[in-house]
C-alpha positions in Angstrom: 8.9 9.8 41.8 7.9 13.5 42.8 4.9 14.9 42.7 6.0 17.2 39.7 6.6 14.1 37.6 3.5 12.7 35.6 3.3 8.9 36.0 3.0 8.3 32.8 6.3 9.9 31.3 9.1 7.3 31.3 12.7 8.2 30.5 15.4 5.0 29.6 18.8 5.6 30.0 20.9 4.7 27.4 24.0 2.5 27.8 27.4 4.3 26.8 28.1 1.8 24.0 24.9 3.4 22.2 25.3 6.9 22.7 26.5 8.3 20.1 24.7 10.4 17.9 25.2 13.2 15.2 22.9 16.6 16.2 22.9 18.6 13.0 22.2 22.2 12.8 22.0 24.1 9.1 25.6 22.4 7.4 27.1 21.7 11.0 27.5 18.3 12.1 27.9 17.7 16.0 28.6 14.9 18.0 26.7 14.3 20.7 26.2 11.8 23.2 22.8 10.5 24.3 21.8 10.0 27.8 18.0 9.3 28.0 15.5 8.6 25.2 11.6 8.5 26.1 7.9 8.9 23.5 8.5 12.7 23.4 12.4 13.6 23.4 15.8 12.8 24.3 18.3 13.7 26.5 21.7 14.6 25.1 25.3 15.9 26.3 26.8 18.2 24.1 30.7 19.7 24.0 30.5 23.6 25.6 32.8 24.6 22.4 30.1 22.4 20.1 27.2 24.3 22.0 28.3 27.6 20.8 27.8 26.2 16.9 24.2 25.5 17.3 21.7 27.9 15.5 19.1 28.8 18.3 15.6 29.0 17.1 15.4 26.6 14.0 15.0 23.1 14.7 17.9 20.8 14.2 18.1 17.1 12.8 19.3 14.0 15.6 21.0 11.2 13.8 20.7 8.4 16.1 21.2 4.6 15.8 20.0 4.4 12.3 17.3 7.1 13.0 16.4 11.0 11.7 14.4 12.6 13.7 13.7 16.6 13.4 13.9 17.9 17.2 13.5 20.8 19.2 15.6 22.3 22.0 13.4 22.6 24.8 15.9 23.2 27.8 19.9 23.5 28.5 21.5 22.6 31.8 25.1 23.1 32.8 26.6 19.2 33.6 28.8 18.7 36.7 31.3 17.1 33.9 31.3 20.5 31.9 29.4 19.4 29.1 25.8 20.9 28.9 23.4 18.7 29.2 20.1 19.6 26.6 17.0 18.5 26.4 15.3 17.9 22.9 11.7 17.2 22.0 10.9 15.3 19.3 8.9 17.2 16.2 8.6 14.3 13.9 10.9 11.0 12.0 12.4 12.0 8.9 13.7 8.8 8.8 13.3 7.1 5.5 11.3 3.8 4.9 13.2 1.1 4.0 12.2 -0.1 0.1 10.1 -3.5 1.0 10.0 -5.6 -1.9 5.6 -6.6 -2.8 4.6 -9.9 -3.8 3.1 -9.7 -7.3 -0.2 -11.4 -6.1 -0.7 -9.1 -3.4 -4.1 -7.3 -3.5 -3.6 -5.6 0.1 -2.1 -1.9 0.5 1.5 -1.3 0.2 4.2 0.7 2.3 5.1 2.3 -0.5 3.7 3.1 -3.5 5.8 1.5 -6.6 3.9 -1.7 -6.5 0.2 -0.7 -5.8 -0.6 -0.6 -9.5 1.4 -3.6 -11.0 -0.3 -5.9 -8.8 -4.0 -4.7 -9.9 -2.5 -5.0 -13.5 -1.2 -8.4 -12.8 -4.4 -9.7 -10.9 -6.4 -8.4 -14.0 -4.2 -10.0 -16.4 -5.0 -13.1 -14.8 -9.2 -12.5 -14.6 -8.6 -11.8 -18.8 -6.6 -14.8 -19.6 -9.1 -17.0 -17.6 -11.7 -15.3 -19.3 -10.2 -16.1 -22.7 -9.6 -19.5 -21.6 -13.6 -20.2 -21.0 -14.1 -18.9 -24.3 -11.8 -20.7 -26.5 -13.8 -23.0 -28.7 -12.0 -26.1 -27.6 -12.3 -25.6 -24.2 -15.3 -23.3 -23.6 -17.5 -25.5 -25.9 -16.2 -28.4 -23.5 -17.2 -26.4 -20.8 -20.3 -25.0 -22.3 -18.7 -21.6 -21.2 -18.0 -20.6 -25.3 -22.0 -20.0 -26.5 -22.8 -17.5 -23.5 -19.6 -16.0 -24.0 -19.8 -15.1 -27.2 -23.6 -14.3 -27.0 -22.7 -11.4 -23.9 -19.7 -10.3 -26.3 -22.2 -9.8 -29.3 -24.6 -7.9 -26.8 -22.6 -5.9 -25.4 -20.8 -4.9 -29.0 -24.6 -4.5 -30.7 -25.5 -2.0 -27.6 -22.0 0.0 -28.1 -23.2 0.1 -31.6 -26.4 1.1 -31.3 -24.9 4.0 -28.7 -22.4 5.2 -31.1 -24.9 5.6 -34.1 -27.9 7.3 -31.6 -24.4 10.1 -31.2 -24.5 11.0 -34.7 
């Protein structure tokens, strides 16, 4: 390691059998091949004639193993091979998240949010049938559940009562 390197910027090479990527610029679709991948960027060999179809200035889209991820090119360096040899810096994962399937029980925070409010529905439909349960006469008078139900019900609709005729 030189001095000019920082210590903690790592680069892994990528084996050949994994290289290959799709760089897309505007409509154009380019293969590439990837070289290097570390936290910030990646390291890619690019065609001369597929060089020329880039659009400098904008930032292009790297389709890699599975991956979308909106990059940047930082610098361009003419390989021994004739290729060019570019380095990208990563701007940020368009990838999408995969749709994760949520238990009906769950209480917790979701990845995504299509199930956030089905589970509070569902947990709440379950507080109101147990509810209903303890106030059945059969079993809440078993219980002894059914009287102080029924006298916090009759409260509670005498004070509603008693608020909606004080509006008038």
């Amino acid at each position: 390691m030189t001095e000019t390197q920082d210590p903690s910027y790592y680069r892994c090479p990528v084996h050949e059998d994994q290289a290959e990527a799709v760089l897309c610029s505007r409509r154009r679709r380019l293969k590439v091949r990837v070289q290097e991948t570390s936290i910030d960027g990646f390291t890619v060999l690019v065609k001369p004639h597929d060089a020329s179809r880039l659009t400098i200035g904008c930032p292009w889209v790297l389709e890699y193993e599975g991956t979308r991820v909106e990059v940047h090119g930082q610098w361009i360096f003419n390989s021994p091979d004739g290729h060019l040899q570019m380095g990208l810096r990563r701007l940020r994962d368009l990838t999408k998240p995969e749709n994760t399937r949520v238990a009906m029980l769950s209480r917790g925070p979701t990845r995504s949010g299509n199930g956030e409010g089905l589970s509070g529905l569902v947990y709440t439909g379950m507080l109101f049938a147990v509810f209903l349960l303890l106030a059945m006469p059969g079993i809440g008078d078993a219980l002894g559940t059914a009287p102080k139900i029924e006298s916090a019900v009759m409260w509670l609709w005498t004070g509603f009562g008693d608020i909606v005729r004080g509006v008038r």
